[in-house]
C-alpha positions in Angstrom: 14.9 0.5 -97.7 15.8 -3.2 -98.5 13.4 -6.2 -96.8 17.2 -7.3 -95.3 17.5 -4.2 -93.8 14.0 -4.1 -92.4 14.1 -7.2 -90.9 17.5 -6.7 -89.5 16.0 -3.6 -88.2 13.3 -5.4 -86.9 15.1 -7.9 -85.3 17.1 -5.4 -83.4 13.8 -3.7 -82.4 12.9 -7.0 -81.1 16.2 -7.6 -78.7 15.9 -4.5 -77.1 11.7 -3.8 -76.7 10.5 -7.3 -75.8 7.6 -7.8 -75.5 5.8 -5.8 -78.2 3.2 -5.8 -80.2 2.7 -5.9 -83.8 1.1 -2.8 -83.9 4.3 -0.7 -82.0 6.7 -2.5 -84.3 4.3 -1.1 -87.2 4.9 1.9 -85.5 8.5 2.2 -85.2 8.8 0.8 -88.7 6.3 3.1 -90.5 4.6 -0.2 -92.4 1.1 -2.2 -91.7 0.5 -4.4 -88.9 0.0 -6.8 -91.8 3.5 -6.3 -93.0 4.8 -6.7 -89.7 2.7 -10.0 -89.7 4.7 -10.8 -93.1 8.1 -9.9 -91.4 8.3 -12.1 -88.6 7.2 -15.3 -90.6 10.4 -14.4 -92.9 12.3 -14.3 -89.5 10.7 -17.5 -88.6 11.9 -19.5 -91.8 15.3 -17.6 -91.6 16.2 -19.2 -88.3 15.6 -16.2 -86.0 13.5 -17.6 -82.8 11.3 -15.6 -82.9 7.5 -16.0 -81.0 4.4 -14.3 -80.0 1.9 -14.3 -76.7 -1.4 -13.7 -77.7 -2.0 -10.5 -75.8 1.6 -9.6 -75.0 3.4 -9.0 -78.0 6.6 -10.8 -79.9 9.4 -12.3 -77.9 13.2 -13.5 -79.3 14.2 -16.5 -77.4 16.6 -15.3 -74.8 20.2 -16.0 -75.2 19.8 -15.1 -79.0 22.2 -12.8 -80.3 23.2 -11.2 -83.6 25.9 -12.4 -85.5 29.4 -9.9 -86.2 28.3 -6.7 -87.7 28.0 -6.9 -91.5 28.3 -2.9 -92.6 28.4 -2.1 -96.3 31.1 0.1 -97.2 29.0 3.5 -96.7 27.5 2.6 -93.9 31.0 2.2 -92.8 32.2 5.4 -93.9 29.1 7.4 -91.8 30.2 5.9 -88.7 33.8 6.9 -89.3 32.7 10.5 -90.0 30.1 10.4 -87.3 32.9 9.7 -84.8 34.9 12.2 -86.3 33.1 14.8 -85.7 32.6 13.9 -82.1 36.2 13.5 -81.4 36.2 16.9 -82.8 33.5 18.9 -81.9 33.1 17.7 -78.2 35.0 17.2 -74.6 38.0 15.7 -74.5 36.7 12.2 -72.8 33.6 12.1 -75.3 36.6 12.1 -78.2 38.8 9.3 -76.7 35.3 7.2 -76.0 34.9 8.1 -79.8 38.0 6.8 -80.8 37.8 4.2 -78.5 34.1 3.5 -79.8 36.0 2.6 -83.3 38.2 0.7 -82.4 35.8 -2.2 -80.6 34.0 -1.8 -83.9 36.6 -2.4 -86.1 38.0 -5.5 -83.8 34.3 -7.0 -83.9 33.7 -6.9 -87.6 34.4 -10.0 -90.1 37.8 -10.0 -91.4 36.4 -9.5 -95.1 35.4 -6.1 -93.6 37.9 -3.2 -94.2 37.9 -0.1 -92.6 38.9 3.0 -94.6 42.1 4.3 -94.1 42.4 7.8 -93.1 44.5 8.5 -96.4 41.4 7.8 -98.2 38.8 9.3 -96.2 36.7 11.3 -98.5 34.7 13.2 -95.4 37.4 15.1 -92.8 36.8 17.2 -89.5 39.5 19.9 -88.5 40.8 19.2 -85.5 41.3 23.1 -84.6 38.1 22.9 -82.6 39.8 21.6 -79.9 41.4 24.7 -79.0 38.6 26.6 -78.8 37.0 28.1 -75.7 34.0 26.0 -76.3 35.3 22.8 -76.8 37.3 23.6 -73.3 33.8 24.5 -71.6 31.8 21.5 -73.3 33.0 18.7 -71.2 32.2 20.9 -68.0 28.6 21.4 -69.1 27.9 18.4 -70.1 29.3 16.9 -66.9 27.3 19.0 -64.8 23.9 17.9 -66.9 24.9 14.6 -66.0 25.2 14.9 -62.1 22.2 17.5 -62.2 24.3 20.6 -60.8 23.3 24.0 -61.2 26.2 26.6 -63.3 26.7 30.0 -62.8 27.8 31.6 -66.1 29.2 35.0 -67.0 27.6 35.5 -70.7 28.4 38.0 -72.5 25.3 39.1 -74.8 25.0 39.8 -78.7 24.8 43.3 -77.4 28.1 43.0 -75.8 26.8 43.0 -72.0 27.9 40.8 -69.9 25.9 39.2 -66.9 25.6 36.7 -64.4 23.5 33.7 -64.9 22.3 30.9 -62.7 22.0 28.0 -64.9 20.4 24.5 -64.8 22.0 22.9 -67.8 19.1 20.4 -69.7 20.7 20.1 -73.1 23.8 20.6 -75.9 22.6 21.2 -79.1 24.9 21.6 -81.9 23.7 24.2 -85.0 26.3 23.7 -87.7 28.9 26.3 -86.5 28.1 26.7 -82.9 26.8 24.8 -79.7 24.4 26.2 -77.3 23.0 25.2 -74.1 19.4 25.1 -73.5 18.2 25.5 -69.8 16.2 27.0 -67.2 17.5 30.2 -65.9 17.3 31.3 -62.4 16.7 35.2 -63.6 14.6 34.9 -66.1 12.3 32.0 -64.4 12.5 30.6 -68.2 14.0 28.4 -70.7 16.7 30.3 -72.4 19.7 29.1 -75.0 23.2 30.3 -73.7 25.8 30.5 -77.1 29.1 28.4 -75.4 31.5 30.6 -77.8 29.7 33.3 -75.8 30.4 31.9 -72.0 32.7 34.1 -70.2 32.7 32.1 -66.8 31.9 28.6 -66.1 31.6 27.6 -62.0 29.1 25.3 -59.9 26.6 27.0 -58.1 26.4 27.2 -54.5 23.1 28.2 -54.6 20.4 25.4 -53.7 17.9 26.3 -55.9 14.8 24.1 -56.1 13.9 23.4 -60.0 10.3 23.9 -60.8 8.8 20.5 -60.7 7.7 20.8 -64.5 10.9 21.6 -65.8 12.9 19.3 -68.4 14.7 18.5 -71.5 11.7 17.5 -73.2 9.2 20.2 -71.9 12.1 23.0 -73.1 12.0 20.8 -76.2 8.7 21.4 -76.4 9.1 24.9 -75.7 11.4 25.4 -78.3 9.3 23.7 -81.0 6.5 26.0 -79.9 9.0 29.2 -80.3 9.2 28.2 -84.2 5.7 27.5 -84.9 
């Protein structure tokens, strides 16, 4: 990575953990506290007020903000595919905030700036996905993570049986070809991964279940990570 890009990095780092130390930003940054050290002298002399608390960490003076976003042309280009394939493999809400996501973008970069075209847009999504049953089931799932609200699910099994799950919904994970939900089943009194293309029935649950104090995303994560290893 460039030193511009690093210290924009680091500035960024900056506005939104303040204050930290030079040892976390060596962290986030993967380089030496002494390079860190390095790095906010050259933000110093650039004009970026920057300043330190012995004992606290480093500190932008507030008020200070960025100038308009300066993207290089691929940079550019993986944001426009990276919203594509939201608008396309999501609900339909998460695509408008997608497209609408692009569009503030576009208005707040430098006129200089030009955005591709979609005639010349070298990376495409289908937009077929849409009419799928899971792209019609995402947006209820992922609501239902949001507000904390239990599912019961029909799910129809690789073996071709069908049951009747109580759900708490923790997590969407996309594979490459197919989303799944990860959560903590009622029956099971475990984590388990539901395939969505594999949902048969999609309702709230009436059922007032209390959730095990321990469960959450990142303990299934960490369940998960165990599974492989």
């Amino acid at each position: 990575m460039r030193k511009s890009d690093r210290l924009f990095q680091l500035t960024n780092i900056l506005r939104k953990h303040q204050p930290i130390t030079a040892k976390q930003l060596a962290q986030k940054l993967m380089v030496s506290e002494r390079t860190i050290y390095r790095y906010v002298d050259d933000l110093s002399l650039s004009g970026i007020p920057v300043y330190g608390e012995p004992g606290v960490g480093y500190r932008l003076l507030e008020g200070f903000e960025l100038p308009p976003l300066q993207l290089t042309p691929i940079e550019l280009e993986a944001l426009i595919a990276g919203v594509s394939f939201t608008a396309s493999l999501t609900g339909k809400k998460f695509a408008a905030s997608a497209h609408s996501l692009l569009s503030k973008i576009e208005a707040a970069l430098p006129k200089k700036s030009k955005m591709i075209s979609s005639e010349d847009r070298v990376i495409r999504m289908p937009v077929r996905h849409r009419e799928s049953t899971t792209y019609q089931v995402w947006e209820e799932i992922h609501s239902a993570i949001e507000t904390g609200c239990w599912l019961n699910i029909g799910y129809n099994s690789l073996s071709e049986i069908v049951t009747s799950r109580v759900v708490f919904p923790l997590g969407l994970f996309y594979w490459g070809g197919r989303w799944t939900l990860g959560g903590w089943c009622k029956l099971r009194g475990d984590y388990r991964d539901f395939r969505l293309d594999r949902i048969t029935r999609l309702n709230s649950s009436e059922d007032a279940n209390a959730l095990p104090e321990d469960v959450s995303l990142s303990a299934y994560i960490e369940f998960k990570n165990t599974k492989v290893d």
